[in-house]
N, C-alpha and C positions, 0 to 999 in steps of 0.2 A: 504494500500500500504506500504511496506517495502522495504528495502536496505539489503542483506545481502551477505558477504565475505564467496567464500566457502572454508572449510581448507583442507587439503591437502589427511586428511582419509577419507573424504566425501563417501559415497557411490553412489554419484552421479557422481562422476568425472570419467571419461572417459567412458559415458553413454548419448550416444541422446535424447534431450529431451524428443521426443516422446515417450522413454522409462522406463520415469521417472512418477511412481505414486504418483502427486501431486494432493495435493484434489481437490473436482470438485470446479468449479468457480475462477481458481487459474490459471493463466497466467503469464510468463516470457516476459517481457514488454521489456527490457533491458539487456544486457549485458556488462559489463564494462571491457576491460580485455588490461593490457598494454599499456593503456592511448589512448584506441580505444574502440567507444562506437559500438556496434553492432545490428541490432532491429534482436533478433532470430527468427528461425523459426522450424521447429520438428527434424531438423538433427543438430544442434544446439552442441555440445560436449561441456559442461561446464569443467573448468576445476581447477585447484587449486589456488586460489585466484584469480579467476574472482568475480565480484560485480555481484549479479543479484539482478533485479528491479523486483516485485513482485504485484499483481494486484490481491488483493482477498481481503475476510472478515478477522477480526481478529482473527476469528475461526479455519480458512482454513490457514492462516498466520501463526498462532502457528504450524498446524500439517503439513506443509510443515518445518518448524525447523527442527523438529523431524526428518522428512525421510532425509532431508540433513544432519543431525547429526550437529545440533550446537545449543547452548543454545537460547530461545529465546529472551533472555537477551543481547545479540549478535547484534539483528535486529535493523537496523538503520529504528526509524519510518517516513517517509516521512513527516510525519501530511495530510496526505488525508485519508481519509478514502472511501470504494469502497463499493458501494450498493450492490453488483453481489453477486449472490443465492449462 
């Protein structure tokens, strides 16, 4: 599970989640945006520095970085760690 800020080039931002290919087993758990926490769902529009709460392996956690465009270095790690395939 990770915390991560999305920036402003993102490729993600102004893209429905449902539209977004994040790895499998990898779910947006949260969204944090403007000091309003949101549970999303597939219509979902992230957008430039929203917080998303992430729900996957450390595997699928890294290559979700990658398609957001930010360092993995970046990710605030919860301390859970998620069994999901």
């Amino acid at each position: 599970m990770g915390e991560l800020r999305i920036p402003e080039n993102s490729p993600i931002v102004n893209r429905q989640v449902v539209d977004i290919n994040l790895p499998g087993g990898t779910l947006v758990v949260l969204v944090d945006r403007d000091d309003e926490s949101l549970v999303p769902d597939g219509k979902t529009v992230p957008k430039p520095g929203d917080s998303l709460l992430l729900l996957s392996d450390k595997d699928a956690l890294e290559k979700a970085c990658g398609i957001i465009e930010i360092s993995a270095a970046k990710v605030q790690d919860t301390g859970k760690e998620s069994d999901s395939p």
